[in-house]
C-alpha positions in Angstrom: 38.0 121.4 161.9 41.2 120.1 164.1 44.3 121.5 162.7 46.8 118.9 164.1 47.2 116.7 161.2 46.7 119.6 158.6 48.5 122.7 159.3 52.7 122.4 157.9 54.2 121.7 161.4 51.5 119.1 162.4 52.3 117.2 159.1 56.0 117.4 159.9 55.8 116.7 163.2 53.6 113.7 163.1 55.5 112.7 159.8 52.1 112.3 157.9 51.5 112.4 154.2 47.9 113.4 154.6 46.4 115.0 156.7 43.1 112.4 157.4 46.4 110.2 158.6 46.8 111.8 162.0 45.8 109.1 164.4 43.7 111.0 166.7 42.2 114.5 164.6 42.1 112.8 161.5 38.9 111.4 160.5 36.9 114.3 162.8 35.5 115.7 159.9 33.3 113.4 159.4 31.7 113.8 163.0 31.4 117.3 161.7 29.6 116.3 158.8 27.2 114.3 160.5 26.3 116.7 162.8 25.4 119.2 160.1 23.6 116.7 158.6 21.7 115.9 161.4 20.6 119.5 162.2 20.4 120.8 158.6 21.9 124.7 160.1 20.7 127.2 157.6 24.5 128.2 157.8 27.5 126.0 158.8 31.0 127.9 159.1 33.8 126.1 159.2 37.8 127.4 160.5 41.2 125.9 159.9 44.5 126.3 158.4 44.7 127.3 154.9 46.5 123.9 153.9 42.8 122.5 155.2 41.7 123.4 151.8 44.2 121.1 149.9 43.0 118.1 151.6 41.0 115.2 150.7 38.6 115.6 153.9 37.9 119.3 152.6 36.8 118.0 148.9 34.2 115.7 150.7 33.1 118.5 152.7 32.5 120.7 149.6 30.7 117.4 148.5 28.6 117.0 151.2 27.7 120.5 151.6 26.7 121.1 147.9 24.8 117.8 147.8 23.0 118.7 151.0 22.0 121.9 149.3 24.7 124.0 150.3 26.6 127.0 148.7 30.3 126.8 149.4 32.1 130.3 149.7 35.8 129.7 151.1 38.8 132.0 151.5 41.5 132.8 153.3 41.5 135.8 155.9 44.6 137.3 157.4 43.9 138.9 161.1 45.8 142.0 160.3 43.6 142.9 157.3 41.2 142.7 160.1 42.6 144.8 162.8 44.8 142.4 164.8 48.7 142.5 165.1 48.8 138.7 165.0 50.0 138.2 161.0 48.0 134.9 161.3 45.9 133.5 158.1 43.2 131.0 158.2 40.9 129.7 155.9 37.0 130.2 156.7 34.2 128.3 154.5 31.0 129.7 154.8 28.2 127.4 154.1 25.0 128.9 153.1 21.9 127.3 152.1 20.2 127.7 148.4 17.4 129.0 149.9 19.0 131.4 152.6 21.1 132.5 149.3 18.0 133.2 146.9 16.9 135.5 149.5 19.9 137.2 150.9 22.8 136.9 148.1 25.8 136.5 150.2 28.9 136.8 149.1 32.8 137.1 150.4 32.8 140.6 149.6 30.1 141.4 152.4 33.2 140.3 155.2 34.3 143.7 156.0 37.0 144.6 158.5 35.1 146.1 161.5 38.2 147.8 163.0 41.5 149.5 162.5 44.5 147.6 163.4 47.0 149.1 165.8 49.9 150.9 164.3 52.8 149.0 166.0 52.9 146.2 168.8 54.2 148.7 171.5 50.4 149.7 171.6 49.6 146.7 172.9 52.3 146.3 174.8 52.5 146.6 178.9 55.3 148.3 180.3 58.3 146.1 182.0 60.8 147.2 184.5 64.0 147.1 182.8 65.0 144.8 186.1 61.7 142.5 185.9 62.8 139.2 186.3 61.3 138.4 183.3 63.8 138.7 180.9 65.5 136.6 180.7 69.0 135.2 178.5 67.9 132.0 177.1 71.1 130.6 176.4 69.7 127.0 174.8 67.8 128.9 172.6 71.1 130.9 171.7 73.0 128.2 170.9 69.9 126.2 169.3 70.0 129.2 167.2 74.0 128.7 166.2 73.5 125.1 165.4 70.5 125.6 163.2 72.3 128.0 161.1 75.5 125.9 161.0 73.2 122.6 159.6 71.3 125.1 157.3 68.0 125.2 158.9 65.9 127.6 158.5 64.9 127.7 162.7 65.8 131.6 163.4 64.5 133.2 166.7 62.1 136.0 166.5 62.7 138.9 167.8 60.4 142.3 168.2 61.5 146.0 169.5 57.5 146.6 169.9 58.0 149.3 166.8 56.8 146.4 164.2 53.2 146.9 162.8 52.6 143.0 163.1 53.4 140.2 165.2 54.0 136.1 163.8 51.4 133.5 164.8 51.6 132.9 168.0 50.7 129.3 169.1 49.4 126.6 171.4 52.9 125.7 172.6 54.0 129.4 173.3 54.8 129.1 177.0 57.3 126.2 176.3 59.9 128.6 175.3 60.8 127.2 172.2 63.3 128.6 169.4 61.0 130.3 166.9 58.5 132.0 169.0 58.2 135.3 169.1 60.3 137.2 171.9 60.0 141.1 173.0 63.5 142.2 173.1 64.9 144.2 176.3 65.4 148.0 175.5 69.0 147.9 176.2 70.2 144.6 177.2 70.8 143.0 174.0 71.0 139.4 175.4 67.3 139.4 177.3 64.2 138.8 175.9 60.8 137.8 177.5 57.6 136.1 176.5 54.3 137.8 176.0 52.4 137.9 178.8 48.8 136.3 178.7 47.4 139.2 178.4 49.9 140.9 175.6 48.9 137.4 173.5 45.0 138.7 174.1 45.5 142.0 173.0 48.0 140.8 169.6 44.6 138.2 168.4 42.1 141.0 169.5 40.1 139.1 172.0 37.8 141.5 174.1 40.1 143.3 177.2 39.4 141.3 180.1 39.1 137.9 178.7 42.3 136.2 180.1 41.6 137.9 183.8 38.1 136.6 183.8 38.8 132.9 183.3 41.2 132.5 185.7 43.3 129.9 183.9 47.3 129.7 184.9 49.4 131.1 182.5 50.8 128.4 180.5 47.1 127.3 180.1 45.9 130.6 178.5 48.6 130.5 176.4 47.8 127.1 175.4 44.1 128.5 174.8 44.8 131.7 173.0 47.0 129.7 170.8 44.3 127.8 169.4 41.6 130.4 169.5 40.6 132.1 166.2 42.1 135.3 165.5 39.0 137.3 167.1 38.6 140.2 164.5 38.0 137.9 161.6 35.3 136.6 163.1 33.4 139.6 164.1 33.4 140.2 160.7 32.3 136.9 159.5 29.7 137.0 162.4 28.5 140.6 160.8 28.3 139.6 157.2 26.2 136.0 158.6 23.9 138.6 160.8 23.2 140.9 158.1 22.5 138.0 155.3 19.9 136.5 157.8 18.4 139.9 158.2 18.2 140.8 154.7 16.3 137.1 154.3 14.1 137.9 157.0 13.1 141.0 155.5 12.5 139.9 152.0 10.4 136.6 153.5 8.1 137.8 156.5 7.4 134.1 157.1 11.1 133.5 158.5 10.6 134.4 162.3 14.1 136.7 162.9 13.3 136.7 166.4 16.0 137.5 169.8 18.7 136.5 167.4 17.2 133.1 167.1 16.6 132.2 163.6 13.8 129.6 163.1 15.2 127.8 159.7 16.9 124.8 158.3 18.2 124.1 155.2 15.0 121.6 154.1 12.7 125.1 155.0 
């Protein structure tokens, strides 16, 4: 489900009081909808930002799902609990249908973390001449900073040594510099900081090595993509869980062809 209208800044941004008000992403959900109804998916799962689940266009999805003969098992997931440095959480609904569930009994339990998370960010980290023209002093962002505190907003700069066993969620917007994004600080000049690189912002959200170099996208753009990607951990474990509730169906009803990793069911079956 778009975030735009949904997550806090989007609201504030946009001004909205809900989140089905955003002019362009708001009423999406029902496209969703109608594609699930249309194709009856023996599973439909379903990612957004954990204020998603306070909103009006969620309660009609839990509606629609249950009336379409859907068990609705939602939670949040944070990507470090599943391996990744970004400290990002989403909310995930998993959508199963009755008769998957009499046969395979899922449950939120059955989302197990699939690997370990690195100790700090400096294992993710490349390593930066001291004189890379990368750092850089960002003095707007400086005296943005002063400002802020002197009005009594709560806009402080983020800053990481590399030694911190987490990173803050890192967004669509990340290459536009702006004044709460997270910076690596210089080892010894105090006023330089740089951006994550591309493939540092890979790494943090646990996407497969390799993935920015292979799609050739400019910078700015992969940012722009990573920042809207799902934190990549969480979903291998989601994927799992889904994978090993199909095959527990198949097994229990020989009838259900479990075939290439094609599964040959709807909902109505």
């Amino acid at each position: 489900m778009p975030c735009t209208g949904s997550s806090l800044a989007g609201r504030a941004k946009g001004n909205l009081t809900h989140a089905e008000s955003h002019p362009a992403a708001g009423a999406l959900f029902f496209s969703a909808m109608d594609w699930v109804r249309k194709f009856q998916p023996v599973i439909t799962i379903i990612e957004c930002v954990t204020q998603y689940r306070q909103t009006a266009s969620m309660e009609v999805v839990r509606s629609l799902m249950s009336s379409w003969g859907y068990l609705v098992f939602e939670g949040n997931f944070n990507g470090c609990a599943y391996g990744a440095l970004e400290n990002r959480d989403r909310m995930v609904a998993i959508c199963v249908s009755k008769g998957l569930q009499e046969l395979g009994e899922f449950n939120l339990d059955q989302i197990k973390p699939l690997r370990t998370k690195p100790a700090t960010l400096n294992e993710v980290l490349d390593t930066v001449a001291e004189n890379d023209p990368i750092w850089t002093i960002h003095e707007y962002l400086e005296s943005k900073e002063v400002e802020d505190k002197k009005n009594g907003k709560g806009f402080l700069r983020q800053h990481y040594t590399g030694e911190e066993p987490h990173i803050n969620t890192i967004t669509r917007g990340y290459a536009r510099i702006r004044s709460t994004d997270p910076h690596i600080k210089h080892p010894t000049k105090s006023r330089f900081t740089r951006l994550l690189t591309p493939i540092e912002h890979q790494r943090v959200k646990g996407l497969p090595e390799g993935w920015v170099q292979s799609t050739g996208l400019a910078a700015s753009k992969a940012h722009e993509v990573l920042g809207q990607s799902v934190v990549y951990p969480v979903f291998e474990a989601v994927g799992a869980a889904v994978g090993n509730l199909i095959s527990r169906a198949a097994a229990r009803a020989p009838g259900i062809r479990y075939d290439d990793n094609v599964v040959l069911m709807t909902a109505a079956a």
